[in-house]
SETOR-694048 format. One record per residue (C-alpha): residue number from 0; x, y, z. Coordinates in Angstrom, 2 decimals, m for minus. Layout:
! SETOR-694048
SITE   num         x         y         z
SITE   NUM         X         Y         Z
...
END
This chain:
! SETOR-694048
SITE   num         x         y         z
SITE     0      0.00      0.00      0.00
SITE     1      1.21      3.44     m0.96
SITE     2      3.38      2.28     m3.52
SITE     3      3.64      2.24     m7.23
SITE     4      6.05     m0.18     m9.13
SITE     5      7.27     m0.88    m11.31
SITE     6      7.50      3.28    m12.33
SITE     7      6.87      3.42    m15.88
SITE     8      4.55      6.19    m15.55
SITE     9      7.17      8.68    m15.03
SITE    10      8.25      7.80    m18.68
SITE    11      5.03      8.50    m20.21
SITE    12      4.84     11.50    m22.21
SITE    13      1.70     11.36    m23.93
SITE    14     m2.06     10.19    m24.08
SITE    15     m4.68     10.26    m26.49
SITE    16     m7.81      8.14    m26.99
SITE    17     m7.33      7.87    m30.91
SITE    18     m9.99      6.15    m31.11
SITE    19     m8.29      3.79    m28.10
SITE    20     m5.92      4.09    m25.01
SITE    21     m3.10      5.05    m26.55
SITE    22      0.04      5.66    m24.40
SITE    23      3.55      7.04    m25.34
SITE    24      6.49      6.46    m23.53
SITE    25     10.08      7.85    m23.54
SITE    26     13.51      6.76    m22.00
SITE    27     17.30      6.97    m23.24
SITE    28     16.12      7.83    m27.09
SITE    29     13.68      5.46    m27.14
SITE    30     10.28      6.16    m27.62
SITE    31      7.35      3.51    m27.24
SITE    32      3.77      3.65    m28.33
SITE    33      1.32      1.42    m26.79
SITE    34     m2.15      0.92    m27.81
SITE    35     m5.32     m1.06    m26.13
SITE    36     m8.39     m1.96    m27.81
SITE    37    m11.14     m4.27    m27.19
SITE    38    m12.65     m6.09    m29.97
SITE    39    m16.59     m5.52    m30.56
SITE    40    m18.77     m9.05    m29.46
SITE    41    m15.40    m10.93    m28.21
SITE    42    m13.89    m11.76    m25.13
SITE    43    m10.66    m10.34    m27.15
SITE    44     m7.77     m7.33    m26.23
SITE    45     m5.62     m6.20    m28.75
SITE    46     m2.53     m4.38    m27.40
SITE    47     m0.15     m2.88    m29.81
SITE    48      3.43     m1.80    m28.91
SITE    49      4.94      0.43    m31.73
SITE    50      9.13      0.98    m31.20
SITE    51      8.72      4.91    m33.06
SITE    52     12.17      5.70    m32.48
SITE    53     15.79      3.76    m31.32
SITE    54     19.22      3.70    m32.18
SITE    55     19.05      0.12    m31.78
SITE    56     17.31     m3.24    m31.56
SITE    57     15.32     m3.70    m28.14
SITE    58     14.31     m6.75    m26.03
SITE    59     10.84     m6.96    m25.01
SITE    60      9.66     m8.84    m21.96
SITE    61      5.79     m8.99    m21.14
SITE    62      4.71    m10.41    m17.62
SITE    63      0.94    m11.51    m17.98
SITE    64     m0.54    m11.45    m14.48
SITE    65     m3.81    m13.55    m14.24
SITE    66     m6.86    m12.86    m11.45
SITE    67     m8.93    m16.08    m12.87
SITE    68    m12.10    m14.50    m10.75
SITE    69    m15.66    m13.78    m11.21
SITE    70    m16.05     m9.91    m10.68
SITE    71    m17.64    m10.04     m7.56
SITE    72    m14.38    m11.33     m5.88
SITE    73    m10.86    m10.93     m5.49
SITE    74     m8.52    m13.77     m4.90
SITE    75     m5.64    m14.15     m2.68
SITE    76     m2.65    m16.53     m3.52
SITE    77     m3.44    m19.99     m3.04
SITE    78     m2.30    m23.60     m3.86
SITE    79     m5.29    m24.44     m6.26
SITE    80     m3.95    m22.45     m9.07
SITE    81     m2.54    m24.26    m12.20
SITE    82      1.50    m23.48    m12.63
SITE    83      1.90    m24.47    m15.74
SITE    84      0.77    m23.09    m19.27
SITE    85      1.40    m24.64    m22.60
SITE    86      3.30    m22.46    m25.38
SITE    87      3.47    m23.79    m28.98
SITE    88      4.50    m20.83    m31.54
SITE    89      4.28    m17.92    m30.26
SITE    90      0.99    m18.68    m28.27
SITE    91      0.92    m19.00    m24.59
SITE    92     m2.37    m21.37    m23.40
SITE    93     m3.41    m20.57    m19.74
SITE    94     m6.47    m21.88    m17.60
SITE    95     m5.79    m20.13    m13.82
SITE    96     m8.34    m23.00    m12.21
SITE    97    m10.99    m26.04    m13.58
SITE    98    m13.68    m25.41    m15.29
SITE    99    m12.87    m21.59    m15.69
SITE   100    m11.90    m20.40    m19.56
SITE   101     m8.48    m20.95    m21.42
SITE   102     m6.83    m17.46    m21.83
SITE   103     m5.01    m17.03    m25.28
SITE   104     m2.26    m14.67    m25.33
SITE   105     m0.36    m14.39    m29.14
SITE   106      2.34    m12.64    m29.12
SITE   107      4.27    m13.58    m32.85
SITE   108      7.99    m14.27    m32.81
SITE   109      8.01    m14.64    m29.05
SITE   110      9.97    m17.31    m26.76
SITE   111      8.71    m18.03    m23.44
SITE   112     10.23    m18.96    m20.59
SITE   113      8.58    m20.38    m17.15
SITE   114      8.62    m19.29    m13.99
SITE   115      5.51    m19.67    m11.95
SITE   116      5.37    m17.09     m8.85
SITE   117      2.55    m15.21     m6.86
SITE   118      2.64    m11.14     m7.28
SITE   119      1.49     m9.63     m3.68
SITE   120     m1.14     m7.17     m2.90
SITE   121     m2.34     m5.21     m5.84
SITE   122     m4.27     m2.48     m4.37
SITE   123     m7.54     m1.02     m5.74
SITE   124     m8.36      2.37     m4.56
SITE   125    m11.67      2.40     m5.82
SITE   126    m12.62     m0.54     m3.95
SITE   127    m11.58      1.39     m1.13
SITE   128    m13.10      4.50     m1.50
SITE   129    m16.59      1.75     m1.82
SITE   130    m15.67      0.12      1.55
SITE   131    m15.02     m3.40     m0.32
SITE   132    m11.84     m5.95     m0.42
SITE   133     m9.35     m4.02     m2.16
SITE   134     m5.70     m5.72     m2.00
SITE   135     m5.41     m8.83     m4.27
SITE   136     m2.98    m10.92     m5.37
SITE   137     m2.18    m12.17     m9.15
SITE   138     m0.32    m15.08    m10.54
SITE   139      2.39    m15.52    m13.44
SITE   140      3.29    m18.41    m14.95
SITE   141      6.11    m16.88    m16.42
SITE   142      7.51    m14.12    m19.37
SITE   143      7.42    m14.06    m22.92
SITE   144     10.41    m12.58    m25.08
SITE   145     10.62    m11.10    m28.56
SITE   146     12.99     m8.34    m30.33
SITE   147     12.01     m5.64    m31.89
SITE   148     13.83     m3.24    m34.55
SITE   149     13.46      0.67    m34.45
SITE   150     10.13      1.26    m36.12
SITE   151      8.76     m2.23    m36.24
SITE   152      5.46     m3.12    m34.17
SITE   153      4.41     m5.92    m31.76
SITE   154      1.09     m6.86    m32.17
SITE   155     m0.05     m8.87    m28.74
SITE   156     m3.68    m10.50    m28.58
SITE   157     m5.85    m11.95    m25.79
SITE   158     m8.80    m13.99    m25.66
SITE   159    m10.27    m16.59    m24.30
SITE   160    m10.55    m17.99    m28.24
SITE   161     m7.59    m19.26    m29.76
SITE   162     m6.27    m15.99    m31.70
SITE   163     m3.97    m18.40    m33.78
SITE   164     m4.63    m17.40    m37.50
SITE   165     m5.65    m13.94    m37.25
SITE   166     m3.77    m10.79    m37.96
SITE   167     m3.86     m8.35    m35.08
SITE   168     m3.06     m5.00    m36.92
SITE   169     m6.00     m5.79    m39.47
SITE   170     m8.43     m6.68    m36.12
SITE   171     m7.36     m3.28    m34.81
SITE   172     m8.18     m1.32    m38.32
SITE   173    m11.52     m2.64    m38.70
SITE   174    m12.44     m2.04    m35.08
SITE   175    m10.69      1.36    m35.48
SITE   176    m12.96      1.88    m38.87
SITE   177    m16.48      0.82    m36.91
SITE   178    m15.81      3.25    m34.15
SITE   179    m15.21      5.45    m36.51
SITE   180    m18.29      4.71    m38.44
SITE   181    m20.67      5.07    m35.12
SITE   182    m18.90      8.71    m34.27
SITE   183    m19.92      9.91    m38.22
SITE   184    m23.36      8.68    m37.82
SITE   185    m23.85     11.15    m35.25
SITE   186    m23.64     14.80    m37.30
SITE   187    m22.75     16.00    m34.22
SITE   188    m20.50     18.45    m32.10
SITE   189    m16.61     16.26    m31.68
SITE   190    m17.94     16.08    m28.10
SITE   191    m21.31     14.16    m28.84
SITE   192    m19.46     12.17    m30.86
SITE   193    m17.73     10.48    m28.16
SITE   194    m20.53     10.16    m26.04
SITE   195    m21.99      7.87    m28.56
SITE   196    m18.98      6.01    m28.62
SITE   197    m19.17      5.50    m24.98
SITE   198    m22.83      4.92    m25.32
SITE   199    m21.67      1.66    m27.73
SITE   200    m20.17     m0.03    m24.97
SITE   201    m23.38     m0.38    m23.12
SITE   202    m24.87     m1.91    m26.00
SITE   203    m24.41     m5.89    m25.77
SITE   204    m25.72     m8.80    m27.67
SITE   205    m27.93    m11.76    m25.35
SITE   206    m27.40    m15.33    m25.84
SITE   207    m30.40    m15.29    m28.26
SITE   208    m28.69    m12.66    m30.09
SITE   209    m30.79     m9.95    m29.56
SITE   210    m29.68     m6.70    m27.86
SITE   211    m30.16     m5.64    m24.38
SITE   212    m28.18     m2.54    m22.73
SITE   213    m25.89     m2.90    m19.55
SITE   214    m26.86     m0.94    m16.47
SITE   215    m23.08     m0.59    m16.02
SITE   216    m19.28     m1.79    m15.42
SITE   217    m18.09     m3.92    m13.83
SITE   218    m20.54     m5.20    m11.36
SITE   219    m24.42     m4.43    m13.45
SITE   220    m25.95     m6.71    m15.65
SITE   221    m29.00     m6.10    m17.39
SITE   222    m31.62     m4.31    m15.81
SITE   223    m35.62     m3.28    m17.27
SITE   224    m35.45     m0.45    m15.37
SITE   225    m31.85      1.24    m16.74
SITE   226    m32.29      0.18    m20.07
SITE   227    m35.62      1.54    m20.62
SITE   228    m34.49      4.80    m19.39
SITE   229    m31.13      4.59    m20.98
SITE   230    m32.53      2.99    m24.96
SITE   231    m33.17      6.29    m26.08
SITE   232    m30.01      7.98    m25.54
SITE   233    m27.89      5.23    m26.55
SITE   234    m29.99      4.00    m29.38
SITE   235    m32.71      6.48    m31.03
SITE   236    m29.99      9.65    m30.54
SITE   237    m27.71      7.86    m32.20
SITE   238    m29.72      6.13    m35.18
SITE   239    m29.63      2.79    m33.93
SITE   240    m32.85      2.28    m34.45
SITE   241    m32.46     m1.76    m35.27
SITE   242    m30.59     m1.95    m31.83
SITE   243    m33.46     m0.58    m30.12
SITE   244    m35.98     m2.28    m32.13
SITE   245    m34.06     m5.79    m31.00
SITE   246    m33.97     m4.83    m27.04
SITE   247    m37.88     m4.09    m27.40
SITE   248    m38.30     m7.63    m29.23
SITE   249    m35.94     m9.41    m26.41
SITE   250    m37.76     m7.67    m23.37
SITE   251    m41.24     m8.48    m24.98
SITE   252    m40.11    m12.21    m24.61
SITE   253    m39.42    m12.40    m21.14
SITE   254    m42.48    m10.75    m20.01
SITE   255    m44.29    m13.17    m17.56
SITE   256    m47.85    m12.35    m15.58
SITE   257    m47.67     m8.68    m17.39
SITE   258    m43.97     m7.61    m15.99
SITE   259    m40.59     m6.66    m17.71
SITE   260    m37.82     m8.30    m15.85
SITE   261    m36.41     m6.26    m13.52
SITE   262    m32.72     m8.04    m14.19
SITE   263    m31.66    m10.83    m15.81
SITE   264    m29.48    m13.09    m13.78
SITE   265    m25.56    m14.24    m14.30
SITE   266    m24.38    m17.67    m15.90
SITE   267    m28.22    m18.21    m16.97
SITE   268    m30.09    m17.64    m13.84
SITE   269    m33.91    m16.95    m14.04
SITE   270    m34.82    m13.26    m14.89
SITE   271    m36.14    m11.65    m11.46
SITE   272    m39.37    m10.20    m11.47
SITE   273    m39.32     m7.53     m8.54
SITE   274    m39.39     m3.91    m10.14
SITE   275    m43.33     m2.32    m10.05
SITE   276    m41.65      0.70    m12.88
SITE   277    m39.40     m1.50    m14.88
SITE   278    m42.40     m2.52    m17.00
SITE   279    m44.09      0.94    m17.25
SITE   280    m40.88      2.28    m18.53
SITE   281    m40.86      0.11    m20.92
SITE   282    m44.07      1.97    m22.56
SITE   283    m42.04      5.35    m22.31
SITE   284    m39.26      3.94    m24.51
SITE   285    m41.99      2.09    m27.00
SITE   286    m43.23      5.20    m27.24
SITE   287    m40.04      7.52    m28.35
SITE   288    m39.16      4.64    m30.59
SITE   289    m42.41      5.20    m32.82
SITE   290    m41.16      8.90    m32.58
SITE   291    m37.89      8.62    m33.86
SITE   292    m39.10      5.65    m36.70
SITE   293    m42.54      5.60    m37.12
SITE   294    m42.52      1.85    m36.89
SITE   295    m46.02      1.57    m36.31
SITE   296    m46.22     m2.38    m38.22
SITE   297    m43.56     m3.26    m35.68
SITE   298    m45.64     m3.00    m32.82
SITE   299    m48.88     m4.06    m34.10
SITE   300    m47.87     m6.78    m35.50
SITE   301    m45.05     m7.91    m32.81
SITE   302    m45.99     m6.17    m29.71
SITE   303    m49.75     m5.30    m29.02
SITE   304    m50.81     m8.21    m28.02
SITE   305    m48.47     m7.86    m25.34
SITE   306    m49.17     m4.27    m24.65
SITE   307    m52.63     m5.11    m23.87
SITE   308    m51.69     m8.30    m21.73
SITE   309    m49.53     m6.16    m19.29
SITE   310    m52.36     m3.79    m18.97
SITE   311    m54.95     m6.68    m18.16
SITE   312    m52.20     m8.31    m15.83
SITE   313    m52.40     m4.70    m14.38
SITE   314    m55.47     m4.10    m13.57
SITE   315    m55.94     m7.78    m12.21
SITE   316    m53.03     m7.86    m10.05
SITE   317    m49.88     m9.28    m10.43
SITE   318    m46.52    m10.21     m8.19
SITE   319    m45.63     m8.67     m4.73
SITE   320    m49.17     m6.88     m4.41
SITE   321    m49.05     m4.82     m7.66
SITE   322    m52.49     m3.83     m9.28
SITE   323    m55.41     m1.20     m9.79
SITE   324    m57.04     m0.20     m7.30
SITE   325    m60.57     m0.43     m8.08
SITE   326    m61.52      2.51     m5.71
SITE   327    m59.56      4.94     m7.71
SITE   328    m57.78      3.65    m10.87
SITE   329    m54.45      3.86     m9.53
SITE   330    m51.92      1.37     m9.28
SITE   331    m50.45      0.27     m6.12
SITE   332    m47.52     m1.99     m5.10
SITE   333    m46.00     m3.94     m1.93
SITE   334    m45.23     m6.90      0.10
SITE   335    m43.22     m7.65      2.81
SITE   336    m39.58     m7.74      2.14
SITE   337    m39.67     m6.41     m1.36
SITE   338    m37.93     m2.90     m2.44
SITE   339    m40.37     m2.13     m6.10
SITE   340    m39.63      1.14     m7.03
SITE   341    m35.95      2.87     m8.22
SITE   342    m35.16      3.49     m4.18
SITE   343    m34.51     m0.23     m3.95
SITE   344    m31.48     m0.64     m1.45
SITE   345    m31.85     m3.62      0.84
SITE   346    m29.53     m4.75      3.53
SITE   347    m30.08     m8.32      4.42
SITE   348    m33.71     m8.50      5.04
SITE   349    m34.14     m4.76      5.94
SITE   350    m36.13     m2.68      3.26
SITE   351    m34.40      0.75      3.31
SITE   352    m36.84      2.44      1.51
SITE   353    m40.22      0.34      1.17
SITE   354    m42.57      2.43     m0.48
SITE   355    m45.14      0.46     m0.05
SITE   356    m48.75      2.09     m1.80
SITE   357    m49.17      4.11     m4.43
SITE   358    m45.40      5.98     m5.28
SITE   359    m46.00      8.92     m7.14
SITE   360    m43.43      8.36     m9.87
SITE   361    m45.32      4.97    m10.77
SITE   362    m48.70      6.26    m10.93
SITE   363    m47.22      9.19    m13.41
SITE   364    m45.79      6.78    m15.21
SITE   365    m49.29      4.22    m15.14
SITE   366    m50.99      7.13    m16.37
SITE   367    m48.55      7.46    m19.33
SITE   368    m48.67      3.90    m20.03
SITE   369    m52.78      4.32    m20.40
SITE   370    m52.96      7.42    m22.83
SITE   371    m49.77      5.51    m25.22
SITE   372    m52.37      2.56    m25.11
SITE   373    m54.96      4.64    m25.77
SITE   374    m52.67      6.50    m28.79
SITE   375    m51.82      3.61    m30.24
SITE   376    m55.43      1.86    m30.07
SITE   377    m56.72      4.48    m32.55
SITE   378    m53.93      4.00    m34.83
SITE   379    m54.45      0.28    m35.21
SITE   380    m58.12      1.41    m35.36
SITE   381    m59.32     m0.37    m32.05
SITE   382    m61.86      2.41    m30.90
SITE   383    m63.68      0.33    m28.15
SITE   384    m59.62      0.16    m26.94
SITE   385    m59.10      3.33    m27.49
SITE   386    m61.99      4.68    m25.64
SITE   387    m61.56      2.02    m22.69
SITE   388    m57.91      3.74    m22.37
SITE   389    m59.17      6.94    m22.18
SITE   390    m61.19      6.19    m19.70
SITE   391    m59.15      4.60    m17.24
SITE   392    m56.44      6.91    m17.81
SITE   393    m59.35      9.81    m16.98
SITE   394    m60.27      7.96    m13.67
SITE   395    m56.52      7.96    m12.90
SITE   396    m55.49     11.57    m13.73
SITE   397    m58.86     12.58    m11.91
SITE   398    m57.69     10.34     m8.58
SITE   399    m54.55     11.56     m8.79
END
């Protein structure tokens, strides 16, 4: 703790995000570029070291330090871990522990050269500033060795697919060329630009291959709630309107007794059903998608069943006490142990924030739900719909 080392950072003269990391570094004439980049849809990092200037050839030694952790936890050396990789032409093979995935590190021309040893006490100040573990240690199974002549490039890749094959400078130009391709779509200020390139790494691909929208890094899945709220930034703004077409489609699936998930589980756990204004935002982004595409077959053809289903599911009563209340039109929501709303911190089985009754954020929001019901009936030229909506979207407004 306190530390830093090694101290290469005091030989870095330069930083740019072009469209990547990119990091320069200078020491006794020789300068260094290194880039980082993450491939689109893989479990893939492409790191290139450029040698820009040096009177003479250099040796390059690279140190890969392996967690081989969920992201929930941080490991502490141990005697489970494997201490031995497998290297076969310039490709070093590595699986930390059973049953966890091979890592794939290419690195062309290299030699490698064992020598299995525990690094001590990383520290994460982050983690501390969150009151969570925050010292871990990481293991090597040894170093891999190349040479490289002024002006020549190292082109290192890591995956947890064999990388054997594929050329590492072209990977990096195409991904360099999509980026580039998402920043132009948006006719935008240089600053808006990035923002939708930040926006892109939200946007993931399910095991079904539709799209769904991270609530964030590195601990957040996907939750109902955050992408609903978030789709129209990160998909309409930007004119991905098939993106945000496919999250509506893979939402619309997992709808069960008239509710969006609230998050889908890891490693293929069942979707959790415990949000009261996850579904009701999902009307609010429905809705600015017809704005931005006019999509109207879309949803008549693909959704409204659905739409109306939630609404009878609604007005019935559905999970943890949520439903109309016949006295007034407006929805309520509650049961022991359950947090329903946005304010949905629980420690242990204490509800910080129950909420139980009729939250005034939902009820705005059930309200919008019944007069986008009652918009779209009259489009798809259901007026007995149409007026129903009306009418219990009157009652509510009134009540409210």
């Amino acid at each position: 703790p306190g530390a830093v080392h090694p101290e290469g950072y005091r030989l870095l003269t330069g930083f740019a995000l072009d469209p990547y990391p990119v990091f320069t570094y200078a020491a006794e004439g020789v300068t260094l570029r290194k880039t980082v980049a993450m491939l689109h849809g893989e479990h893939t990092v492409v790191v290139l070291y450029e040698l820009v200037r040096a009177p003479e050839s250099v040796q390059v030694e690279l140190r890969p330090l392996f967690a081989g952790r969920d992201y929930h936890h941080l490991v502490r050396a141990n005697g489970a871990v494997r201490q031995q990789a497998r290297f076969d032409d310039g490709v070093l093979h590595y699986q930390a522990y059973p049953g966890q995935p091979v890592v794939h590190l290419l690195v062309p021309g290299s030699s490698y050269a064992p020598a299995p040893d525990w690094y001590y006490n990383f520290q994460y100040p982050r983690e501390e500033e969150r009151g969570l573990e925050c010292s871990e240690d990481l293991f090597t199974v040894g170093t891999l060795h190349c040479t490289l002549d002024p002006e020549q490039s190292l082109a290192v890749v890591i995956s947890t697919a064999n990388p054997r094959g594929r050329d590492p400078v072209a990977l990096l130009e195409a991904q360099r060329q999509r980026r580039q391709g998402l920043a132009a779509a948006v006719h935008r200020s240089p600053a808006m630009q990035r923002l939708a390139l930040a926006a892109d790494q939200f946007l993931v691909r399910r095991s079904t291959g539709l799209h769904t929208i991270l609530a964030g890094y590195h601990w957040f899945t996907d939750w109902g709630r955050d992408t609903m709220i978030a789709l129209p930034g990160i998909c309409l703004v930007t004119g991905r309107h098939a993106e945000a077409r496919s999250i509506l489609q893979e939402y619309a699936a997992h709808i069960s007794e008239g509710m969006v998930p609230n998050r889908f589980g890891e490693l293929g756990s069942q979707a959790e059903y415990n949000a009261v204004d996850a579904t009701l935002w999902y009307f609010v982004a429905l809705h600015q998608y017809l704005q931005y595409t006019g999509d109207d077959a879309f949803v008549e053809e693909s959704l409204w069943e659905t739409l109306q289903d939630i609404i009878v599911w609604h007005r019935r009563g559905t999970r943890y006490g949520i439903g109309v209340d016949a006295r007034d039109g407006l929805l309520r929501a509650g049961a022991a142990g359950t947090q329903l709303t946005w304010m949905d911190a629980k420690v242990e089985d204490w509800v910080v924030t129950p909420r139980r009754g009729k939250p005034v954020e939902v009820n705005a929001l059930w309200y919008n739900a019944l007069r986008i019901m009652e918009q779209l009936a009259g489009r798809f030229g259901e007026s007995e719909l149409q007026a129903e909506y009306g009418r219990q979207a009157g009652r509510a407004l009134a009540s409210f």
